[in-house]
Structure formats: C-alpha cells, structure tokens
N, C-alpha and C positions, 0 to 999 in steps of 0.2 A: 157725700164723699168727705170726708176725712182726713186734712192736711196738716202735718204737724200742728195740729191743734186748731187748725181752722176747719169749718162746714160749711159748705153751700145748705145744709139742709139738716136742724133749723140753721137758718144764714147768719155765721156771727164774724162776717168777714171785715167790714167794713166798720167805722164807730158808730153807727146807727144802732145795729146787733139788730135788726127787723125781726129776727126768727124765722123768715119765712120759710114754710117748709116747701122749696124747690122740687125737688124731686117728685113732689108731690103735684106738681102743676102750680105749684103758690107764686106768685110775680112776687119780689122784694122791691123795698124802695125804689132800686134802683132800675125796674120795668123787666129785671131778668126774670128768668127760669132756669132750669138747669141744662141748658144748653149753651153753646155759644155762636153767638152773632156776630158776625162780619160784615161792615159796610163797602170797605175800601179797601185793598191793598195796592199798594204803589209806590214808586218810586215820589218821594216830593223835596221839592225841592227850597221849600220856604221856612227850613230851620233854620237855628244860629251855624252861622260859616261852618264851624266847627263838627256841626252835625251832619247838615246838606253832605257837604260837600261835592262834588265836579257834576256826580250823578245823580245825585239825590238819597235823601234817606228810606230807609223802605219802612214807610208808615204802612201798620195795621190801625186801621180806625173799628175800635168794636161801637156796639150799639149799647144804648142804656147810661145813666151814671147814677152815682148815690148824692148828688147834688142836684138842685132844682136853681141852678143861676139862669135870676129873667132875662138876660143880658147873653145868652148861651149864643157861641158863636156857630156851635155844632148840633144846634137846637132838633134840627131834624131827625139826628141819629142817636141825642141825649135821652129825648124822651123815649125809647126804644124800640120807636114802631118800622125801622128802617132795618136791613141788615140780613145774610144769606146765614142758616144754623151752620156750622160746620166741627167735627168732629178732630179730637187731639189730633190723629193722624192728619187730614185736613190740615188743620193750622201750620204742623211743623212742613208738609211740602211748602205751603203758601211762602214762607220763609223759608227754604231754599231756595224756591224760584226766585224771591228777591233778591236774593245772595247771587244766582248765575247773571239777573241783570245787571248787575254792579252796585247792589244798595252799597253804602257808606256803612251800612249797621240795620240789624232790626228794630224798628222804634217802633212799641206798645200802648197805644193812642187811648186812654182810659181804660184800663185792663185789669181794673179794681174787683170787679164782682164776678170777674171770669177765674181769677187769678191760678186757684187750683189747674183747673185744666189748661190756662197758659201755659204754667210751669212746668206742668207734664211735657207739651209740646215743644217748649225751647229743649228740656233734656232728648227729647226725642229724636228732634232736628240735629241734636250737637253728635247723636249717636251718627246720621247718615252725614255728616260732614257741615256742617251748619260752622264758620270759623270768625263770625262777624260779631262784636260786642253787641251787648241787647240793651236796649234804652229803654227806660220805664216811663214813659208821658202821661204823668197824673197831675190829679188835682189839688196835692195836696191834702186834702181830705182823707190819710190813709192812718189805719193801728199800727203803732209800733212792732207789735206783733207781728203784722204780716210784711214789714218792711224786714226782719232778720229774718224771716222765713225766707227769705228771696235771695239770702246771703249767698254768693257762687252761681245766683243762675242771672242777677242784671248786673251786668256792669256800670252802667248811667243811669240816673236819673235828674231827668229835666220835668221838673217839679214846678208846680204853681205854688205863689204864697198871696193868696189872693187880698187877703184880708186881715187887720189888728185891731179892728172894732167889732166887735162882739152883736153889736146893734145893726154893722152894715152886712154883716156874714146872715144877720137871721133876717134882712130885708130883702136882702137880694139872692141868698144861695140859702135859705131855709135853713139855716146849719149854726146858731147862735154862740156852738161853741170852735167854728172851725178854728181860731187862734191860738186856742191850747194843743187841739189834734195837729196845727202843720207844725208847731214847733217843736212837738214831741217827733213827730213824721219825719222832718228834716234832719234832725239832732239825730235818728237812727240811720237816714242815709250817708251820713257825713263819715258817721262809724263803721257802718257796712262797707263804706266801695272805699275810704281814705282821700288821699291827696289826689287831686287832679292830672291824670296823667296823657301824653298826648304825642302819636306817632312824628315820625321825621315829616308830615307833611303838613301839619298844624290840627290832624280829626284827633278829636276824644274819644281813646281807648277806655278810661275809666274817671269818675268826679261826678260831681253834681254840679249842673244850673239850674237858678229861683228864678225862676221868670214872675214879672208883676207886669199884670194890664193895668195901666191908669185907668182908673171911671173919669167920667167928665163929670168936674166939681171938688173931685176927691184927692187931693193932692196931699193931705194932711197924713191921708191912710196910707199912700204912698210911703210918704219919708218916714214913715212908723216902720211898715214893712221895710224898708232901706238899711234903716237905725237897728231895729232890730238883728235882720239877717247878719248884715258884716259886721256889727258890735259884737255878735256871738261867735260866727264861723269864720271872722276875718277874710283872709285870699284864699282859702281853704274852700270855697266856694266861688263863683260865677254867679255875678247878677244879670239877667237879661231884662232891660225894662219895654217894655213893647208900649204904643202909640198905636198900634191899630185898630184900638174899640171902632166897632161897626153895629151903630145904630138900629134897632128893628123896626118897621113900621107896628108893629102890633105891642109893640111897648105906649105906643101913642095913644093906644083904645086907656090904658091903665092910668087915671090922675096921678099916682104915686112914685111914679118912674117919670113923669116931665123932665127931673132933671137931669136923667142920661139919656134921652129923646137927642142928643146929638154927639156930634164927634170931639175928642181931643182937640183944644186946638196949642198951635204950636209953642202956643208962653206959657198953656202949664206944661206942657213937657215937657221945656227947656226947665221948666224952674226945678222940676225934682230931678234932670241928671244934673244941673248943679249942684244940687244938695248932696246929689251921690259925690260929687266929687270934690264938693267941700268935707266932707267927711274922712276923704283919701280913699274911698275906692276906686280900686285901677282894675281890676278882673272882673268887666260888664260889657257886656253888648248894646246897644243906643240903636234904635232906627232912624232915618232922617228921610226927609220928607213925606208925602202924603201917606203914610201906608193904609191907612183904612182903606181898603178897595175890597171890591170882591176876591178878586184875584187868592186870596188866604185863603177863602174857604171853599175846598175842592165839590165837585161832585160826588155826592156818596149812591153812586150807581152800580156798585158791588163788582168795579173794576176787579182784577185778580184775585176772584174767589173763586171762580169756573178753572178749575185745573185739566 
C-alpha cells in the first residue's frame, strides 16, 4: 500500500527502511505484517493532566515497535506477539466508541508501522463523526517524511526524546542514530501542529509534549535532552520529565544492564528538574513521588477491540 510516498511493502516507513515485503507475509523490524494489531483500547487515565483529563484519554495501544529498548515498559506488546488484527473499518469504530465514552481525545500508542492504515481510519471515523483531536504517542523514532504526511490528520504529539548519546540509543534501543532521527522528528512536529493550543478547561486541542524517562545513572543524557529540546523549541513545546522507570527482573539475567537493574531515585530526579529550571523552563510537567509502580502499565488484554 502506497501513502504519499510511504509503503508497508517494501516497508520504508520507519528510519530503518527494512524493506520488508509485508504484504507478502515478511515481519519488519518492527514484528509487523500487513495487518493491524490492537492490544488495548481504553480509556486511561495516567497521561499529562492535560491529556487525561476527568475521563481519561482513549489510548489505542498497537502491538510491535521499530525500537528494541531493554528497559521497554510495554515489552509484552512491543515485541509483537500480543494484540487482536483488526481492519481500517475496525479501528475507526474503536475510536468512536471511545469518543461516546467520554475519551478526552484519541491517543495512538506506537502507531509508527501501522500508520498507513491508522490514517485511513482516523479519516474514516471523522467521516461518521469522530470530533476529538488525535494524539500521536511515539517514540520519537519517526521520518520526517511521515511526520508531514500526518499534517491535518494528528493534532498532538506526545513524543519521546529518549536519548543525545548516540552510544546509549545503540545500547539500549538498538538505534545508534536515534538523536539525529528525534530531532529532525520533533523539529517537523513543531511545524506541522504550531503553537500550543488549549480549550477553556486546561486539555490540549493542538502542540507538542517531549516526554524524557530518566534511566538510573543517566542524568547527564537527561540535561542534554533538556538543553537540547527548550534551547531549540523554547515554550513552543512542553517538557514532560517522567521518574517512573520500572525495573525488569529479566534485565538482571543480562551483566550489561546492572546499572538500570533499579529505580530512579529521588536526588537524581530532583537534580535534572532543577536543571530544567535553572535553565528557565516553565512549560513541563514533574512527577512527585513514587511513581514507579505498576499501576502505569495497563493490562494489554485486548480490552475494547470486541466491538
């Protein structure tokens, strides 16, 4: 399929460019096929205030990603093997349904290797009344390319910027050059959706937020990504700095991950939001106290995909 210049097949969606020929039965990096998987759909309610909001956001979580982070907090559904197939029509009820429970917005939970047939479906949904801004919840990881291909159909994106070392993106996310890809990534979001804009009740109709997980140890890469982001896009963006890295036990079997083998604790956290705000950013969001819990990471039990 053939989308303004992107293909599932060969796959040149993604900055990988796998080739795989989908259509064909060929898995890409990212564990897809030419179908789309669905793990989750739901109302959730553990985004930034602004997202959440009262009811919650209506997260689609797909299956699969074009990233291999050891540290993956959605590890079950990343590697691909979780997730119901469901078809454009499929997708775009799923997202009205959310829309009659009251989601805040449609939020698109790694939706990178689907995107063709996303796209179809958000147009789809807007045809039978679909009236909710659509959130793009990626990795960062994305081509320029298929970020203005997107122009008019996402309102938001809440973007990862995971990584400014080159060394720590090909350790832990396979991806050596993700620091070139989010900042081209970002720099086309910024352009695509503009200034931050936000109804009479405090939710984001349209903008971008960079969300950064701290690693434990890594505070350095932090204030890179920090420095970087608001040196470039100023208040023009939304920092979200998140504390809730949640350890795996099966990181423990690997000697070379020991030292994120634990949690955040609370004096590096504080040190890089001061740094943010030594710097004079005022448009971030801060967690406080414990967040690492389970609690974040839902059941992907293929909630709201039986329509």
């Amino acid at each position: 399929m053939q989308w303004k210049g992107l293909s599932i097949s060969p796959c040149n969606l993604c900055p990988r460019e796998c080739l795989a020929h989908r259509a064909e039965g060929q898995r890409g990096f990212c564990q897809a096929d030419d179908g789309i998987r669905v793990a989750r759909a739901a109302l959730h309610p553990w985004e930034e205030p602004c997202i959440s909001g009262p009811k919650g956001s209506g997260t689609v979580f797909f299956a699969g990603c074009n990233l291999r982070c050891v540290y993956c907090q959605n590890y079950e559904i990343a590697a691909g093997g979780k997730g119901k197939a469901v078809t454009t029509k499929q997708l775009a009820d799923i997202f009205l349904n959310l829309q009659a429970k009251g989601a805040a917005n449609i939020n698109l939970v790694t939706p990178d290797h689907y995107v063709t047939g996303v796209a179809e479906a958000v147009l789809l949904a807007r045809d039978s009344g679909l009236a909710l801004p659509v959130v793009y919840n990626g990795s960062g990881y994305e081509k320029r390319e298929m970020i203005r291909a997107l122009a008019g159909i996402v309102d938001i994106y809440l973007t990862d910027f995971k990584y400014m070392d080159p060394a720590l993106a090909a350790k832990y996310s396979a991806a050596p050059d993700y620091p070139e890809v989010a900042k081209g990534a970002l720099g086309e979001m910024a352009d695509t959706v503009g200034e931050p804009v936000f109804d009479e009740n405090g939710m984001m109709q349209r903008g971008v937020i960079v969300r950064h997980l701290l690693l434990p140890g890594h505070k350095k890469n932090a204030r890179d990504v920090i420095r970087y982001v608001f040196g470039t896009h100023g208040d023009a963006v939304y920092l979200s700095l998140l504390n809730q890295y949640t350890p795996f036990e099966r990181l423990r079997e690997m000697p070379e991950y020991q030292s994120i083998c634990r949690k955040v604790t609370r004096r590096e956290y504080d040190a890089v939001v001061d740094y943010a705000l030594e710097l004079g950013v005022r448009n971030a969001f801060v967690q406080e106290g414990d967040t690492a819990r389970e609690s974040f990471i839902p059941a992907f039990d293929g909630e709201g995909t039986d329509l």
